[in-house]
C-alpha positions in Angstrom: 26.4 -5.0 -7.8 23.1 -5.0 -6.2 20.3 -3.1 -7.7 19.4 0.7 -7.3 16.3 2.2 -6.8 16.3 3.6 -10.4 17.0 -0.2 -11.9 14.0 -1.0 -9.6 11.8 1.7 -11.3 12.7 0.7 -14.7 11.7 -2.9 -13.6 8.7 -2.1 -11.8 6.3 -2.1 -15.1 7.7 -5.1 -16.1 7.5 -7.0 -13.5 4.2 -6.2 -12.2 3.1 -7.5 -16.4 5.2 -10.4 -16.0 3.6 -11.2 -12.7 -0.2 -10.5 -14.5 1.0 -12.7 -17.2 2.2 -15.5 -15.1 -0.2 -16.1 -12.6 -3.3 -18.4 -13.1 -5.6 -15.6 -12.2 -8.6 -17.4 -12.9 -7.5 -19.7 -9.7 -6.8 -16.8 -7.5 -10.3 -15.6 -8.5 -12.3 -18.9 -8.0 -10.7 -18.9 -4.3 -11.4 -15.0 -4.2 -15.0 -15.3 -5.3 -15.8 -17.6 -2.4 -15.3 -15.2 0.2 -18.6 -14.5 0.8 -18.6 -13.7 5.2 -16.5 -11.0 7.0 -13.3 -11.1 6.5 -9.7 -9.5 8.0 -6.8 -8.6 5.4 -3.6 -8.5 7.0 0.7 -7.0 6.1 3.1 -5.3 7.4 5.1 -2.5 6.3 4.6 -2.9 1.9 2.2 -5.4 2.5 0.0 -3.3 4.5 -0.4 -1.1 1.5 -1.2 -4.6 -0.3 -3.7 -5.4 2.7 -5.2 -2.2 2.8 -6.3 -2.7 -1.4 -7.8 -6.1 -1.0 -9.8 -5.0 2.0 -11.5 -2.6 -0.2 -11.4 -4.6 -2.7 -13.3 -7.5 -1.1 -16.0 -5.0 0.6 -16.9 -3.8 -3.0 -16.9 -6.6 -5.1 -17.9 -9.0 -2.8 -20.2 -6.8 -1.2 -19.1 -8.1 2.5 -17.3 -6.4 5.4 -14.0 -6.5 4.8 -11.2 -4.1 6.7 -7.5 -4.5 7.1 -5.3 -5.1 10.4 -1.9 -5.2 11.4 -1.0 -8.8 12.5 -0.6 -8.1 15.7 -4.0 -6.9 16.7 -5.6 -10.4 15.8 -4.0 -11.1 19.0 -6.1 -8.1 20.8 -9.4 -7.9 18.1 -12.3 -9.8 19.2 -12.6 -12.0 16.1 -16.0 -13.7 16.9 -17.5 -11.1 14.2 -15.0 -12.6 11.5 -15.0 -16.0 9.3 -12.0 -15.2 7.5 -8.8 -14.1 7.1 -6.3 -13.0 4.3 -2.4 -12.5 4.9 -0.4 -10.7 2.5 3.2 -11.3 2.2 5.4 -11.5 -0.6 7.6 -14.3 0.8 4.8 -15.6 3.4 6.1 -17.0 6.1 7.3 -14.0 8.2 6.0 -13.8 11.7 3.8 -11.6 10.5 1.3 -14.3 8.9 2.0 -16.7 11.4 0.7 -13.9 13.8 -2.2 -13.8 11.9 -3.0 -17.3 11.4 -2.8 -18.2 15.3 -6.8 -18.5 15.5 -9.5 -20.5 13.5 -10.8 -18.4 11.1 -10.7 -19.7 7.6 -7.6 -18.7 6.2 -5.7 -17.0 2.9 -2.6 -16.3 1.9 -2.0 -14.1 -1.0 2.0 -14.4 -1.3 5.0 -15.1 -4.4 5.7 -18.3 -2.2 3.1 -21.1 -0.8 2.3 -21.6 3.3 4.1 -24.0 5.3 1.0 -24.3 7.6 -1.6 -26.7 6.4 -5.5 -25.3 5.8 -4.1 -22.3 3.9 -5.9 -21.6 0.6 -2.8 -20.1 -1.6 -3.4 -17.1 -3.7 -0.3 -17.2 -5.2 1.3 -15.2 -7.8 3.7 -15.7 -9.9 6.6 -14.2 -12.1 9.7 -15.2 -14.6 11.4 -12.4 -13.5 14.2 -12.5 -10.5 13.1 -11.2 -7.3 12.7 -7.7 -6.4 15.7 -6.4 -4.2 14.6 -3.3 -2.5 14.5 -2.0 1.1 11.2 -0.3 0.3 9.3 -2.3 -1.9 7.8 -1.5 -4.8 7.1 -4.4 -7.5 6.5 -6.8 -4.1 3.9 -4.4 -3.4 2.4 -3.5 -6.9 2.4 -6.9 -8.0 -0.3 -8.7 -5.3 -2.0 -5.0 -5.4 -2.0 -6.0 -9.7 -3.7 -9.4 -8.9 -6.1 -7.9 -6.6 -7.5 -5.2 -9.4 -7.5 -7.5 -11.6 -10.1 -9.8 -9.8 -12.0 -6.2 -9.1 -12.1 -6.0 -13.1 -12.7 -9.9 -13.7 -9.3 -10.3 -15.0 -9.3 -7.3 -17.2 -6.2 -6.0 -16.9 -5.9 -3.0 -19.6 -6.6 -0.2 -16.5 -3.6 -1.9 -15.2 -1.6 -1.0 -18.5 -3.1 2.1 -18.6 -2.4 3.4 -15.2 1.8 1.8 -15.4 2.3 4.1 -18.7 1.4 7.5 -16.4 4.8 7.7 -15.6 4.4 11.3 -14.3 7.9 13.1 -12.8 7.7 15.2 -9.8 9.9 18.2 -8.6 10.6 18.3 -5.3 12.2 20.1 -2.2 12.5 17.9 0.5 10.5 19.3 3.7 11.4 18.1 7.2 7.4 16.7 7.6 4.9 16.3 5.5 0.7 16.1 6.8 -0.9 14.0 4.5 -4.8 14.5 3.4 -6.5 11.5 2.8 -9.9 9.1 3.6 -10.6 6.0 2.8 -11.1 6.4 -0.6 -7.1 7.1 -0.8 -6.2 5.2 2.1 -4.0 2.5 0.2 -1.9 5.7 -1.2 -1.5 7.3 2.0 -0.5 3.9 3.4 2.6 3.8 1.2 3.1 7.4 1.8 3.3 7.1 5.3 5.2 4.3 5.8 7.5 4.9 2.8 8.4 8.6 4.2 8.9 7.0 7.7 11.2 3.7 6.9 13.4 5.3 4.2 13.7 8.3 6.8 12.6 11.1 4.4 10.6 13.2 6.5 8.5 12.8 9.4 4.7 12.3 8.0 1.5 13.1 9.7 -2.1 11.9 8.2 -4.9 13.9 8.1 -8.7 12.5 7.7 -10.1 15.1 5.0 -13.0 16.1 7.1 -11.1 16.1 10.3 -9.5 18.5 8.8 -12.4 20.7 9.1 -12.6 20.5 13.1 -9.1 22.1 13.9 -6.1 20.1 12.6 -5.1 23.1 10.3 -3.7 24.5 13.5 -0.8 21.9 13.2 0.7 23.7 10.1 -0.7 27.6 11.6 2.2 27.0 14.4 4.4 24.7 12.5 6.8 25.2 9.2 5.3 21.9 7.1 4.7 21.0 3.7 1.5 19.2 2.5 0.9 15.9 0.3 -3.0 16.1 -1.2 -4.3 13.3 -2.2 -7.3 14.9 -4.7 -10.1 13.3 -6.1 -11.7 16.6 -6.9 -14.6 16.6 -4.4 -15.6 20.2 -3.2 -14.0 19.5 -0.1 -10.6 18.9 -2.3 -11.3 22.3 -4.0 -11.8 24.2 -0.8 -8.9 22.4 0.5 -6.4 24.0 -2.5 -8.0 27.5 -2.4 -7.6 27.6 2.0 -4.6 25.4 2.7 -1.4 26.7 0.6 -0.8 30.0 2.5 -0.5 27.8 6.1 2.5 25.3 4.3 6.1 25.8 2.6 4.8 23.6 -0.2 1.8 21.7 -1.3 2.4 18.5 -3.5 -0.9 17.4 -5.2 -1.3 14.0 -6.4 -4.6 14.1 -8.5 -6.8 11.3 -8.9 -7.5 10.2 -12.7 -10.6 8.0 -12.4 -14.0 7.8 -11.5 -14.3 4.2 -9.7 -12.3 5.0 -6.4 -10.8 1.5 -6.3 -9.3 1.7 -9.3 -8.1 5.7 -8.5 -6.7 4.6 -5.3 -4.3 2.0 -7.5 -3.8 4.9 -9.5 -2.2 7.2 -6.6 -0.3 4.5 -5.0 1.7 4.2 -8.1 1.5 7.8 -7.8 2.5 8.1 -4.5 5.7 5.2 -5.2 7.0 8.0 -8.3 6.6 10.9 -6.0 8.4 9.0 -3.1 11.3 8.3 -5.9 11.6 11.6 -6.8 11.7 13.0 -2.9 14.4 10.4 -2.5 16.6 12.1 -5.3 15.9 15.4 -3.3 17.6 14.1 -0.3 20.1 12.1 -2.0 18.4 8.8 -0.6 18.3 5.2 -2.1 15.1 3.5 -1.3 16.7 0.6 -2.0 19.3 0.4 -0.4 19.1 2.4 2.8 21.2 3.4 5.6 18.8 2.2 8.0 18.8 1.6 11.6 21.2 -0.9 13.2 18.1 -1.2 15.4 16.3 -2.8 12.1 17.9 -5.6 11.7 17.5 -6.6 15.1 13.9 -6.1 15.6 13.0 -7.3 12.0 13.1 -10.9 12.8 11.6 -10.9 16.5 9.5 -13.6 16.7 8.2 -13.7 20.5 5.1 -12.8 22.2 3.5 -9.4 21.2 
């Protein structure tokens, strides 16, 4: 019998220590370290979120310009700015990276498996444990998002441990859509909120920049029966945000940031955002793992022509 959502979860620690454990960090960060020009992160749907997180880690503790695409617009985005690029994928050799390699910018792949293509630098990471199988990932996302902090904290990885034994529950009543306050200092959170609530067919979500907030999209919810995700680092714009905003929704879930470093607090929420997307899955009687998807999935998931 193939594995549940809730065997998944009970895994999801384990594998993303096994994977920590496993892997010659100290590699990953001598190739890491050497990133020293503009660079583009890449992924699609759970590697996006994985994307997204070395981005910001890269900008920060490489102190370059660093931002994350989908692979397809490195066919549209001038790239004469760039030097490098970084593909996440936990199998690697989707379309996807293959996308994002058509160009000559140096490139990375930070993946479970090693390219085919030749002039890849291979941030691989490893793990003793059998594969994740899960239509939404979870440990396939954690686990490169793992390696990635880790380098941020020069292999330090007891904020890791600390932030995988917060395993908060959340009650929830599943809305119809849910408008999602975030910035770029939650980004990577809101990324797995958004496409988590969209490919397992939750709810419909909506993102909100926090300060765009403040110029008129509260009129979304005044004509509209929503619920609200908020995504809080505490800020005084947070705080105005929880004494103004509950009266215009049905509900307001609040997912509270824990630390002070925003990189390491954005880790935080995503694993966050992954227990509260488990526990608006039981509300709907959903299996993020194994979905009823959309015969239309399997038939666009492997499309490998021009874009």
């Amino acid at each position: 019998m193939k594995p549940n959502m809730h065997d998944n979860f009970k895994l999801l620690e384990e594998r993303v220590l096994d994977s920590l454990e496993k892997t010659d960090l100290e590699r990953i960060k001598y190739h890491l370290e050497r990133i020293k020009t503009p660079t583009i992160t890449t992924g699609v749907g759970g590697s996006s979120v994985a994307s997204n997180f070395a981005a910001k880690v890269l900008s920060t503790k490489n102190g370059i310009i660093a931002e994350h695409q989908e692979p397809r617009d490195m066919l549209y985005k001038p790239l004469q700015g760039y030097d490098n690029v970084l593909a996440c994928s936990y199998g690697g050799r989707n379309y996807g990276v293959k996308t994002s390699f058509a160009n000559d910018l140096n490139k990375y792949l930070l993946s479970r498996n090693i390219s085919d293509n030749e002039g890849v630098n291979n941030l691989t990471y490893d793990a003793s444990l059998p594969d994740e199988d899960s239509f939404i990932s979870l440990a396939a996302t954690l686990m490169p998002m793992s390696v990635m902090l880790a380098y941020y904290n020069d292999n330090d990885i007891s904020v890791i441990k600390e932030i995988l034994e917060t395993a908060r529950k959340y009650n929830v009543n599943i809305d119809k859509v849910y408008e999602i306050l975030t910035g770029y200092d939650t980004s990577t959170a809101s990324i797995y909120l958004d496409s988590t609530l969209a490919e397992a067919g939750l709810a419909s979500p909506v993102v909100h920049d926090k300060y765009s907030m403040c110029h008129g999209r509260t009129t979304l919810s005044y004509h509209h029966d929503h619920s609200l995700i908020h995504l809080d680092r505490g800020t005084e714009l947070d705080k105005l945000y929880k004494e103004e905003l509950p009266q215009y929704y049905n509900g307001v879930i609040t997912l509270e940031g824990k630390f002070d470093d925003p990189i390491v607090d954005d880790f935080y929420l995503t694993y966050q955002a992954m227990l509260l997307s488990k526990a608006m899955a039981e509300s709907k009687g959903r299996d993020l793992s194994r979905m009823a998807y959309s015969p239309a999935v399997k038939k666009l998931y492997r499309y490998s022509g021009e874009m």
